[in-house]
C-alpha positions in Angstrom: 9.4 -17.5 7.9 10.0 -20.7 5.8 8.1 -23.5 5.8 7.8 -27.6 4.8 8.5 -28.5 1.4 5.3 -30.2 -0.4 4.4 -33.6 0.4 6.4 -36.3 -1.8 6.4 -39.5 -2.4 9.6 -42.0 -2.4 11.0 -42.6 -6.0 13.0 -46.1 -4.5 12.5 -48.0 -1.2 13.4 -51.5 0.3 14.6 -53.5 3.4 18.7 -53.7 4.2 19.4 -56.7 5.7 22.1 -55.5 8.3 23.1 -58.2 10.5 21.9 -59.7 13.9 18.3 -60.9 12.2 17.2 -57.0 11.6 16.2 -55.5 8.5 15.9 -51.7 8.0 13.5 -50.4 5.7 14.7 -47.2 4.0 13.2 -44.6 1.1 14.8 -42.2 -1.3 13.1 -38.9 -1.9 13.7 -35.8 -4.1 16.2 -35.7 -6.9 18.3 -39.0 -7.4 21.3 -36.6 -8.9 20.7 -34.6 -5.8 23.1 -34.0 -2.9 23.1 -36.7 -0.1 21.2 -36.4 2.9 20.8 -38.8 5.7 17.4 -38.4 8.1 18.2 -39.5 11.6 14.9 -39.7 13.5 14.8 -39.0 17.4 13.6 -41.5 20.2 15.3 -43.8 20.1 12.8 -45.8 18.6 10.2 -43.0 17.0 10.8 -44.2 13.2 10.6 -41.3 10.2 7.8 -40.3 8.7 6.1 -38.6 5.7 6.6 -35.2 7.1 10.5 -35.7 7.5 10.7 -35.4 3.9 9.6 -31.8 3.7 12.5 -30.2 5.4 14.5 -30.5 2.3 14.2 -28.8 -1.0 13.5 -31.9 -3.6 15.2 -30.6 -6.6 18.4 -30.2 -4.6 18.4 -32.7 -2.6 18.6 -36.7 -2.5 16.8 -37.5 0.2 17.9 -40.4 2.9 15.0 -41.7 5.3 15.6 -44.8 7.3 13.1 -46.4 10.2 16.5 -47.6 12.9 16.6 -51.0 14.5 13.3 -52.2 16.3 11.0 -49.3 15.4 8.6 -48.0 12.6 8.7 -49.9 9.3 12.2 -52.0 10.2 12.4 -55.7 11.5 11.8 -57.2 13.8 9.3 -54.6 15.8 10.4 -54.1 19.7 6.6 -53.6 20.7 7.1 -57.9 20.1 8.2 -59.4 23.3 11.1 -61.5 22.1 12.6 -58.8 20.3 16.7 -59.0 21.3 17.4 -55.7 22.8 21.0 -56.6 23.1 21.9 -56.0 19.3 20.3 -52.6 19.5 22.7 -50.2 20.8 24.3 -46.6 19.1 27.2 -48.6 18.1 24.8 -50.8 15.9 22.7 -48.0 14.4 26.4 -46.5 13.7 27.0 -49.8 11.6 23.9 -49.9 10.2 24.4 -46.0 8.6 27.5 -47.6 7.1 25.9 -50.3 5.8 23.5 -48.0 3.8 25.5 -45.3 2.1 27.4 -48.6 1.3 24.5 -49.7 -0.1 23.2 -46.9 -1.5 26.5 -45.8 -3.1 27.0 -42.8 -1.5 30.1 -41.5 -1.0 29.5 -38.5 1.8 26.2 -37.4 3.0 24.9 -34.6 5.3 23.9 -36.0 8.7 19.7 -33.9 9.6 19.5 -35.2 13.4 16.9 -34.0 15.9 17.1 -35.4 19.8 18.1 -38.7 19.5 18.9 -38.4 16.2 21.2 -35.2 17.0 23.4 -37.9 19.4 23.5 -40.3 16.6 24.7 -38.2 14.2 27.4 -36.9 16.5 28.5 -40.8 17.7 28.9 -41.3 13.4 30.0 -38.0 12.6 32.9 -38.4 15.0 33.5 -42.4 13.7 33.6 -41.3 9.8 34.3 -37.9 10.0 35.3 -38.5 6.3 32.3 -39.5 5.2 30.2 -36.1 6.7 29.4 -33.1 4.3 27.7 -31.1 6.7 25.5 -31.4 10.5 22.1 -30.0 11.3 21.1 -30.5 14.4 18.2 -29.9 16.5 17.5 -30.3 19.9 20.7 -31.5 20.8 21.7 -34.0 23.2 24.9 -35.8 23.7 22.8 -38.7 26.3 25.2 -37.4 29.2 24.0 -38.8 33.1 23.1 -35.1 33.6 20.6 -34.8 30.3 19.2 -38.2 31.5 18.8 -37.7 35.2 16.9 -34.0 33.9 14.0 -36.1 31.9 14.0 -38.9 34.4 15.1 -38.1 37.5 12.5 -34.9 38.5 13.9 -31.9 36.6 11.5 -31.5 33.9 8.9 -32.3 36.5 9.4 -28.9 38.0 7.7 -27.5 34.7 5.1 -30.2 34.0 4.1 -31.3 37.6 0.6 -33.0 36.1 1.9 -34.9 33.3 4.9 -36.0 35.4 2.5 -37.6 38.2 0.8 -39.3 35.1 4.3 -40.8 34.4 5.1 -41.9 38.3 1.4 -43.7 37.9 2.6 -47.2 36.9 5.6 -47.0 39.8 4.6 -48.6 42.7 4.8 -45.7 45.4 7.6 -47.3 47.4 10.2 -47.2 44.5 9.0 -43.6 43.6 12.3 -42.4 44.9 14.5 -44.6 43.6 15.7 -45.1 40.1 12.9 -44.7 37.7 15.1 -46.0 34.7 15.3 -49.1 36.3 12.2 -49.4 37.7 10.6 -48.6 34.2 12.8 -51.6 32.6 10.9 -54.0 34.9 7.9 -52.8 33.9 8.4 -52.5 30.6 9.6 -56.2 30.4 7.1 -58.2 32.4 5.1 -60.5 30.7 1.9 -59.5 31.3 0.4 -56.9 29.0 -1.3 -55.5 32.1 1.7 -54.4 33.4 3.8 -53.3 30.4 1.1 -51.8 28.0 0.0 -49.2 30.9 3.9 -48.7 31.7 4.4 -48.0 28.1 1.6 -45.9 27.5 2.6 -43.7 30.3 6.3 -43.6 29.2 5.1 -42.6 25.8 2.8 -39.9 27.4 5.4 -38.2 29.2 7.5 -37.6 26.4 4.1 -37.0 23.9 3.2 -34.1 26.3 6.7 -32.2 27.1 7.7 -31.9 23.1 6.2 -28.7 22.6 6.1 -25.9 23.5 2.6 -25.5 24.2 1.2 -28.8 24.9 -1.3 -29.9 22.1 -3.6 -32.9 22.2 -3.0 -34.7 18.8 0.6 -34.6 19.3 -0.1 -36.4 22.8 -2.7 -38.8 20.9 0.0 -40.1 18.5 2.9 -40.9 21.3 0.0 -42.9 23.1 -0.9 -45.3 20.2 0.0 -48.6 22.2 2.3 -50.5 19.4 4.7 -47.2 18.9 4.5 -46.4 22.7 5.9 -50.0 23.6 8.4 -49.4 20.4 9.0 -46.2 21.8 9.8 -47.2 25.5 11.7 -50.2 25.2 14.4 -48.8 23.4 14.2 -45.6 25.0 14.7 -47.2 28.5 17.0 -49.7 27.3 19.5 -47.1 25.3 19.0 -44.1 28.5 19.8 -47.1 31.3 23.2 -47.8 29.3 23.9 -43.9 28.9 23.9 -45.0 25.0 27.1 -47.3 25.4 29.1 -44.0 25.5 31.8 -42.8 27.9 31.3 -39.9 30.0 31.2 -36.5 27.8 32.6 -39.0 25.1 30.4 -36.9 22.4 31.6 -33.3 24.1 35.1 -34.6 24.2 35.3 -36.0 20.6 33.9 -32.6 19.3 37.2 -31.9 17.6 37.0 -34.7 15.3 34.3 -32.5 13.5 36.8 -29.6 12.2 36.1 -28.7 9.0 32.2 -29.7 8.9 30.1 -27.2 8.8 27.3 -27.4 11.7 24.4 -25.5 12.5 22.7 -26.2 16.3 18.7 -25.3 16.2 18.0 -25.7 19.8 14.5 -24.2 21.6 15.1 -22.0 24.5 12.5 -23.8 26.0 13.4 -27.2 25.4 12.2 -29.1 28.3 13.2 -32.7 26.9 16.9 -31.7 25.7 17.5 -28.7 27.7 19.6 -25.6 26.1 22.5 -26.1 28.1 23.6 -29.2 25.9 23.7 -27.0 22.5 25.8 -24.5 24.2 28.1 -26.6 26.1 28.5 -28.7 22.5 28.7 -25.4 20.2 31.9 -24.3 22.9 33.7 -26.8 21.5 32.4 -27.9 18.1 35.1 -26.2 15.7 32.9 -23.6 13.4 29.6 -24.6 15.0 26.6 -22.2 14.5 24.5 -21.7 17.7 20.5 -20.8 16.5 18.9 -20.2 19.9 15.2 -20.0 19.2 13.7 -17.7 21.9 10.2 -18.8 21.8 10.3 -22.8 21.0 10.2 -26.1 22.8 11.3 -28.9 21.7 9.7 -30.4 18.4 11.0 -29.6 14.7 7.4 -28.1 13.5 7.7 -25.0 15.6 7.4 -21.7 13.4 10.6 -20.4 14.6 12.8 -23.7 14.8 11.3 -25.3 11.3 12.3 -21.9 9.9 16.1 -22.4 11.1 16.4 -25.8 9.7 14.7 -25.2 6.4 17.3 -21.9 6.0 20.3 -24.2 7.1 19.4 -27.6 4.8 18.7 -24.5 1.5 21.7 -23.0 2.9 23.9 -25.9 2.6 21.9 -26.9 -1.1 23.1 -23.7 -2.4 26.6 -25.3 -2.6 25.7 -28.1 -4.3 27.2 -28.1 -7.6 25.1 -27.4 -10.5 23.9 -24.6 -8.6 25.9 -22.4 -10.5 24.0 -23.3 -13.7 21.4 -21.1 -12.6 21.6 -17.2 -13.2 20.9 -14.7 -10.8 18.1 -14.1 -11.6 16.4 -17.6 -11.8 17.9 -18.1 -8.3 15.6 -15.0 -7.4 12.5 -16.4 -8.9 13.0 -19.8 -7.5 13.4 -18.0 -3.8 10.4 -16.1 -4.5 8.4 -18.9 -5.5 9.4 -21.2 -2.7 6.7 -20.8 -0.3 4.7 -23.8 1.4 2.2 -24.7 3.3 1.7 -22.2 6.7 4.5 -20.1 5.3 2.5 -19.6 1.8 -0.8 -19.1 3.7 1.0 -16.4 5.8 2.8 -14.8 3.4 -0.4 -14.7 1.2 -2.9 -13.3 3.5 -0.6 -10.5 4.4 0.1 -9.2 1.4 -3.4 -9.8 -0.6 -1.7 -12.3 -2.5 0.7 -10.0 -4.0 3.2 -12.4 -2.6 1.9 -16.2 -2.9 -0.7 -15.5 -5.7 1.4 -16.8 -8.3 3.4 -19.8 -6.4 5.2 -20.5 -10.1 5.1 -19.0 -13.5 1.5 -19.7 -15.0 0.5 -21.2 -11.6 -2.2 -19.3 -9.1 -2.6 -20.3 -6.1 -6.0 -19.4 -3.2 -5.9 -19.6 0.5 -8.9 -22.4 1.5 -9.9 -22.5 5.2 -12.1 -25.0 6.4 -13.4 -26.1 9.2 -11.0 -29.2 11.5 -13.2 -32.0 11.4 -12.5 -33.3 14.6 -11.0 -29.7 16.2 -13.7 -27.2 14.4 -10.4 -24.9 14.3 -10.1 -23.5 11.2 -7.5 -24.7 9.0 -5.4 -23.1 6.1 -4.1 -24.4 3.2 -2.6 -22.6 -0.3 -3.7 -24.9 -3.3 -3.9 -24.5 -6.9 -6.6 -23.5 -8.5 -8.3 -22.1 -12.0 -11.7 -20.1 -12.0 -14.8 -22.1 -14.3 -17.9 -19.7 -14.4 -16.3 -17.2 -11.9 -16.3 -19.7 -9.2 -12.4 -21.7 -8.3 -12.0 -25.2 -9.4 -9.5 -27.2 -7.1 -8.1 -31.0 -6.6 -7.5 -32.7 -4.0 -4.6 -34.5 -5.3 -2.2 -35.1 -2.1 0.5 -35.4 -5.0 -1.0 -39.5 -5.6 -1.0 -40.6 -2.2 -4.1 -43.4 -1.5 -6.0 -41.4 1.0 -7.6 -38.2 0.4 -6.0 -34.8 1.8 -7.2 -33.6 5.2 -8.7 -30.6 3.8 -10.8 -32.6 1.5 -12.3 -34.6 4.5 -13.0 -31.6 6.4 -15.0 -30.2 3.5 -16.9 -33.4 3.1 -17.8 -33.1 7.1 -18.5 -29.0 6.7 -18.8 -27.7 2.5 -18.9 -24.3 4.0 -15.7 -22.9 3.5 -13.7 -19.7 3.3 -11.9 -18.6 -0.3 -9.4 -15.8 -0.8 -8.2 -15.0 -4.3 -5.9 -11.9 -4.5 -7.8 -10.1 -2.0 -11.1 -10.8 -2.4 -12.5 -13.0 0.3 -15.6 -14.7 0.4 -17.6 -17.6 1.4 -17.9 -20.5 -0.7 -19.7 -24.1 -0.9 -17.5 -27.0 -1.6 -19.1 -29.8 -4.1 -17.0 -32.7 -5.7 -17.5 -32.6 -9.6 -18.3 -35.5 -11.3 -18.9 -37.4 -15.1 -18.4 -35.0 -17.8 -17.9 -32.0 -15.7 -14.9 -33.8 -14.3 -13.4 -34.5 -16.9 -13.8 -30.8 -18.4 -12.1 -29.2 -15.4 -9.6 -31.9 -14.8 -8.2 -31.1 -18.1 -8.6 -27.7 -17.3 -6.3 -27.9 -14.2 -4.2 -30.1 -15.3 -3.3 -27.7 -18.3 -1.2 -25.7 -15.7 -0.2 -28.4 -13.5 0.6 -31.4 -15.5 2.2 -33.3 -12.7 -2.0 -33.9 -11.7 -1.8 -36.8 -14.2 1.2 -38.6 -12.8 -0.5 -38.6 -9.7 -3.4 -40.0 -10.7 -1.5 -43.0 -12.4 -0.4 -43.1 -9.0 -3.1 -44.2 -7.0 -7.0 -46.1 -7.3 -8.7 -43.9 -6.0 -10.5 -41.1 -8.3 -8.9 -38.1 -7.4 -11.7 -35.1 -6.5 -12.0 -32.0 -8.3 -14.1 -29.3 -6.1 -16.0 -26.5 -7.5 -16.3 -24.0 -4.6 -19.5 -21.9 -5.4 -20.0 -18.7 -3.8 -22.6 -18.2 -1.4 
């Protein structure tokens, strides 16, 4: 199965004024020359993050990211109180994409939605049909009365009846039976902190705790931090109460505006958030449209067999791209070969004793490190490069530049016991950060095969670690 591209950082990003006193920050990613991709996050109101990069492949693709109107990095934030709800609504965020190919001078673009972001892409695709190379979409909804009344009105509650009494906990038990949507925007809107940071929490929860398909505690963690679970709720409550500003089945109906665009559904059989039934009622009608069902998935994009769909469809669609053809057969071959990351490396590693994995690119060899969760005490994979100094592998912890230090190399720090394999020889190992002259010797030493260690240290302050993992 495929898996996330490496971790990149932006190469341009800024703030778009677009109208109404809001400001949307957005980033470029990959190859400036590349072909055009827009990001639409889900939510509405979740904002895109560092991990939305990774579903593309950076040499092919120019890579589109941008936080919508009241949430993540834009201005102002909807977790403030005074925040004017009004001029948030689809047809806005429609405007707003506009605005930034404009902006960014892009001429056409493929549109990557998931949830929410799968109904915005469909409200532009439909209003600039012209302007759309290609759709990949992923847990599809179309914000139909139906898809609503499923999340909000009791159905999902059927399959999570513990975390659905968490969300009923801020309702007063009298309106319990009555419409939660509205009851939820009173809540959400009063004054007191009291009243609309539990409300929000528990709003967040719900959705935090039915996006997977096996429940799991960070995930639930990160949907409860208070100022993106007020974000997170207000504008989810206000866009569901207003069906999205979008006639009945308007997105179903307008389907055949699309023909001609290429479209590929990911949808989890098990979605309980945006149930199937919306990706096959939409793929009916969408001219060309490619149905992916994914028999053993939820809802969320990181799920082995949905992330595998999406990365095949957005290096699918790449392949087009022109320049492509500059490459002969086989160099496209090596580049497939070689295009294994993170679990999908580890995987592919381990089951074949490195035969496949070992060498990630030409002159570049690559070990499988496990160590210890920090916080979970689960072990935890990773496939990083690495040379050998005295028969023991050297590695960095470069996290390609970023300020903060990879999780890996803060779960060592906690637990320098760690595992090793290297081709097929497994063994135990003890993790210790080289330092002064040592350093320096294996630095240069690593960075001989992977040159790109010294951009990233220009990168960032902080002295990036090389670890000497000594057998035990």
């Amino acid at each position: 199965m495929l898996g996330l591209y490496p971790e990149l950082d932006p190469y341009d990003h800024g703030m778009l004024p677009v109208g109404d006193g809001n400001t949307l920050y957005w980033e470029e990613c990959g190859n400036p020359e590349g072909k055009p991709v827009a990001f639409l996050h889900g939510g509405p109101g979740g904002g895109a993050s560092a991990r939305h990069r990774r579903l593309f492949d950076p040499e092919r693709y120019r890579i589109v990211l941008f936080d919508q109107r009241g949430c993540g990095r834009s201005t102002p934030h909807c977790s403030e109180p005074d925040v004017d709800l009004s001029v948030n609504t689809t047809w806005h965020l429609v405007s707003d994409m506009e605005q930034l190919r404009q902006d960014r001078g892009i001429d056409r673009w493929q549109l990557f939605g998931g949830s929410w972001g799968s109904v915005l892409a469909l409200a532009y695709a439909e209003t600039h049909p012209e302007r759309v190379t290609e759709l990949v979409l992923r847990g599809v909804a179309t914000l139909r009365l139906k898809e609503v009344q499923w999340l909000f009105g009791g159905g999902a509650a059927c399959v999570f009846p513990e975390a659905w009494s968490r969300f009923l906990a801020p309702v007063p038990y009298a309106r319990r039976g009555g419409d939660l949507l509205e009851v939820y925007h009173e809540l959400l809107n009063h004054p007191d902190p009291n009243v609309h940071g539990p409300a929000a929490l528990a709003w967040s929860r719900w959705e935090g705790e039915t996006v997977k398909f096996t429940p799991q505690e960070e995930v639930v963690a990160a949907f409860a931090e208070p100022e993106f679970a007020l974000a997170i709720a207000r504008i989810e409550n206000h866009y569901f109460r207003h069906g999205g500003w979008l006639a009945p089945d308007q997105l179903i109906r307008g389907a055949g505006k699309l023909s001609g665009i290429p479209c590929v559904l990911v949808q989890g059989r098990y979605d309980v958030v945006t149930p199937a039934t919306t990706a096959w009622e939409l793929a009916q009608v969408l001219p060309g449209a490619e149905l992916k069902m994914i028999g053993d998935a939820g809802h969320a994009f990181d799920e082995p067999g949905t992330l595998h769909e999406l990365i095949s469809a957005t290096d699918r669609f790449a392949a087009g791209w022109e320049g492509r053809s500059g490459l002969s057969s086989a160099e496209v071959e090596r580049k497939e070969i070689r295009m294994l990351f993170g679990d999908e490396h580890v995987r592919r590693y381990e089951e074949t004793d490195g035969q496949v994995g070992h060498d990630w690119q030409e002159g570049v060899p690559t070990l499988v490190l496990t160590t210890k969760g920090r916080k979970t005490g689960q072990d935890r994979k990773f496939a990083l490069i690495y040379q050998e100094d005295n028969g023991n592998p050297v590695i960095v912890a470069s996290k390609g530049g970023a300020e903060n230090h990879p999780g890996w190399y803060l779960n060592l720090q906690e637990n320098p016991e760690v595992g090793v394999q290297v081709w097929a020889d497994k063994f135990t190992a003890r993790a210790r950060t080289a330092t002064g002259e040592e350093r320096a010797r294996l630095w240069e030493k690593l960075a001989a095969v992977w040159p790109a260690y010294n951009d990233y240290q220009k990168k960032t302050d902080r002295e990036i670690p090389v670890v000497v993992l000594e057998r035990v």
